[in-house]
C-alpha positions in Angstrom: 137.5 98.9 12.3 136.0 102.5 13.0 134.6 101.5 15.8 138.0 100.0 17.1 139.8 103.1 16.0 137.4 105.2 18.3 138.6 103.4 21.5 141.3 105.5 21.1 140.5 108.8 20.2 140.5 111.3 23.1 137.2 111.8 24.5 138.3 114.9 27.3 138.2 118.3 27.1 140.5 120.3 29.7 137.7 123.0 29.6 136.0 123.1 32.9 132.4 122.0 33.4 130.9 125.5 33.9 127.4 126.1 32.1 126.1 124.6 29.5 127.6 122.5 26.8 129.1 124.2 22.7 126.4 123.2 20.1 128.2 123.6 17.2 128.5 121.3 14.8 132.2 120.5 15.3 131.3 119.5 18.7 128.8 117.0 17.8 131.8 115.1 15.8 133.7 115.1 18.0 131.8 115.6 21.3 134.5 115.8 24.6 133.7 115.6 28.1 134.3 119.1 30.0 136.4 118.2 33.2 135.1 118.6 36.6 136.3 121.7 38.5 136.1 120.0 42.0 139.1 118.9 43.6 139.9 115.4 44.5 142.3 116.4 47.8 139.0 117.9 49.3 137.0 114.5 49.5 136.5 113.3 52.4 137.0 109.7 52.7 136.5 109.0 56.2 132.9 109.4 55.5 132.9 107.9 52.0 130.9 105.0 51.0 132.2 102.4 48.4 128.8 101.7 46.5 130.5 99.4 43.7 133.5 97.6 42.9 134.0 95.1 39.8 135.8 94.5 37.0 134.8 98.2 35.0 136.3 100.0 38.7 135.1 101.4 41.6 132.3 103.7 42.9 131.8 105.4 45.7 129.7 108.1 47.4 131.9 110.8 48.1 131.6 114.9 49.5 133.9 117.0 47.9 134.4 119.7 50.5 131.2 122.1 50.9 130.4 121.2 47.6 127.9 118.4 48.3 127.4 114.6 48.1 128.5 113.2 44.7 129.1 110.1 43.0 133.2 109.1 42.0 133.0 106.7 39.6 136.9 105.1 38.3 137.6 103.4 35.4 139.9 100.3 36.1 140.3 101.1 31.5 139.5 103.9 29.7 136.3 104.0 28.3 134.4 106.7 26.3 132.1 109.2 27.6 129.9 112.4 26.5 128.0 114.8 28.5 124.2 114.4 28.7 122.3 115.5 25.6 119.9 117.4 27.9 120.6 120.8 26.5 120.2 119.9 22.8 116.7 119.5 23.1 113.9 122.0 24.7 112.9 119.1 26.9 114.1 116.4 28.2 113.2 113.9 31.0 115.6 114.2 34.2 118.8 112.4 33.8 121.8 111.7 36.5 123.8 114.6 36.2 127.4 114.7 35.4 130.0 117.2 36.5 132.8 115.9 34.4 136.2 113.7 34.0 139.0 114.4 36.8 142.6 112.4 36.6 142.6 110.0 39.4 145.9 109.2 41.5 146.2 106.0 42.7 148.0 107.0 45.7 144.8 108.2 46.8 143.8 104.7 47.7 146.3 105.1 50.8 144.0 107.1 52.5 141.0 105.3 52.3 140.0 103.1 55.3 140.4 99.7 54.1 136.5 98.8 54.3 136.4 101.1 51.0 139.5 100.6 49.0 139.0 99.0 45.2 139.7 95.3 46.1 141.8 93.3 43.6 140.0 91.5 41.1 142.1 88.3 40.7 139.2 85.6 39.8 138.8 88.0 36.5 140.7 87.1 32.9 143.3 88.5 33.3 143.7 89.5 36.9 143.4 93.3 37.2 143.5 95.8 40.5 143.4 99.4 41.1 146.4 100.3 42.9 149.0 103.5 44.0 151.7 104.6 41.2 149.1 104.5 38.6 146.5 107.0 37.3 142.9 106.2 36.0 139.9 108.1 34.6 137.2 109.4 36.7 134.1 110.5 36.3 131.9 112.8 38.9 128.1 112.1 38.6 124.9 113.5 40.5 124.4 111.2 43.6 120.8 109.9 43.5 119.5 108.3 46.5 117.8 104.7 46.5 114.3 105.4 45.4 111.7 103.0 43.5 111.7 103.3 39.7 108.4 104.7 38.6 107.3 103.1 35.2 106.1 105.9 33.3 109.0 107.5 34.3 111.2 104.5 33.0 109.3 104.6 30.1 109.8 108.1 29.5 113.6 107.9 29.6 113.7 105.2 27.2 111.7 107.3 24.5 114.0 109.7 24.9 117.1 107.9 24.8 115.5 106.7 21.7 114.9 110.5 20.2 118.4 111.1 20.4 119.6 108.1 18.9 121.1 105.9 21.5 120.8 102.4 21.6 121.1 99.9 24.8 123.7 97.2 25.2 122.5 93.6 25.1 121.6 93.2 28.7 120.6 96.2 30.4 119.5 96.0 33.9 117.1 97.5 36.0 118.7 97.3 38.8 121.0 99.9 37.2 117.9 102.6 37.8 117.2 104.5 40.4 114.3 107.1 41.0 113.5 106.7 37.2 116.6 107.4 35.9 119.8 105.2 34.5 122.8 105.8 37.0 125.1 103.5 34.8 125.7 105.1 31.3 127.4 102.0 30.8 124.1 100.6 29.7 123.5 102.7 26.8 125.5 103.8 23.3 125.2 107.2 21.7 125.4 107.2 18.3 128.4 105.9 16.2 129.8 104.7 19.8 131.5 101.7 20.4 128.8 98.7 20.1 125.5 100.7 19.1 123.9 98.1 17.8 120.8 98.6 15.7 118.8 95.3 17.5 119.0 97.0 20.5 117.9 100.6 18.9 114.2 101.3 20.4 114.1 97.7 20.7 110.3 97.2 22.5 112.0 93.6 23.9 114.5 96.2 26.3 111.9 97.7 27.4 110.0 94.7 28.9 113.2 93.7 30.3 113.0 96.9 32.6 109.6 97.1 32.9 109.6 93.8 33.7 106.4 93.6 31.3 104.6 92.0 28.9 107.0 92.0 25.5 103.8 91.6 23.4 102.4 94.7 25.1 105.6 96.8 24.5 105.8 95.2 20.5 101.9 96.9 20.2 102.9 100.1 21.5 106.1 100.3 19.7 104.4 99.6 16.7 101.4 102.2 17.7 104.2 105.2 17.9 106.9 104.0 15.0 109.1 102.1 17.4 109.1 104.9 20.1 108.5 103.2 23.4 
């Protein structure tokens, strides 16, 4: 039921994401994602590439002006989100950036060339598209390029998701890493989110999965460092 109820609390700040993050302790019940303070007239779609579309949204590799190459990531349904834990502890290994939530118009898909519009998804239950009239949440991430994932590096990101708390969704995939690092928070749960699941909480069987390891290998190490893998 609490967990239902939190689909619909409000998870945006209309703060602008300019340096670092509140810790106060009202902000950790209630943690809000700043909003992004690029504007979406200023993207560039001509030179835009679509790098995702399913049944979650669309993604795409945008510029926003002279502001640099970016990832625009729209939710077809609202979803929750938190900015990255990075500046709660003195270290932390690197993690895809975010620049915050921006209201996206629908209408905008008018001036995308075709080969990058948000197709509809008709085969899904029930039939759902992304289309003008209607506005959708987006997200602005870091745009990381397609580099090999590096296991100690993997590995690394995992303990620390583990530190903090969070716990991975049933089936994670690695194909949703690049360079080392997650690039689809949809794979992992902060705390008291919507389906943090204990099972899945350091779980040394998740890490084989990515590492694409031994499971008996990562069940000895877990055990060697209290479940920290």
């Amino acid at each position: 039921m609490a967990q239902q109820q939190a689909l619909h609390v409000e998870f945006r700040s209309n703060e602008l994401m300019q340096g670092p993050p509140n810790h106060r302790a009202e902000d950790f019940e209630q943690p809000r994602l700043r909003k992004c303070p690029f504007l979406l007239d200023t993207i560039k779609w001509k030179s835009a590439t679509k790098l995702g579309d399913g049944y979650d949204g669309c993604v795409w590799k945008v510029e926003f002006g002279n502001e640099g190459t970016f990832v625009l990531k729209v939710e077809a349904q609202q979803r929750q989100a938190v900015e990255s834990p990075r500046a709660v502890l003195s270290y932390s290994p690197p993690i895809r950036r975010c620049y915050g939530w921006l209201d996206f118009d629908g209408d905008l898909i008018k001036r995308m060339p075709y080969q990058i519009k948000p197709q509809p998804r008709k085969w899904d239950k029930p039939p759902h598209s992304m289309s003008p009239g209607n506005i959708y949440h987006a997200i602005v991430y870091e745009y990381i390029s397609e580099d090999d994932n590096e296991p100690a590096s993997v590995k690394a990101l995992l303990r620390f998701f583990h530190l903090i708390g969070f716990s991975f969704t049933c089936s994670p995939r690695i194909e949703n890493w690049k360079g080392g690092r997650l690039i689809d928070g949809s794979d992992v749960v902060y705390p008291g989110g919507v389906g943090w699941d204990v099972q899945y909480y350091g779980s040394p069987h998740i890490a084989a999965a990515l590492l694409r390891s031994d499971p008996r290998l990562e069940v000895q190490e877990a055990n060697s460092n209290s479940r920290i893998t």
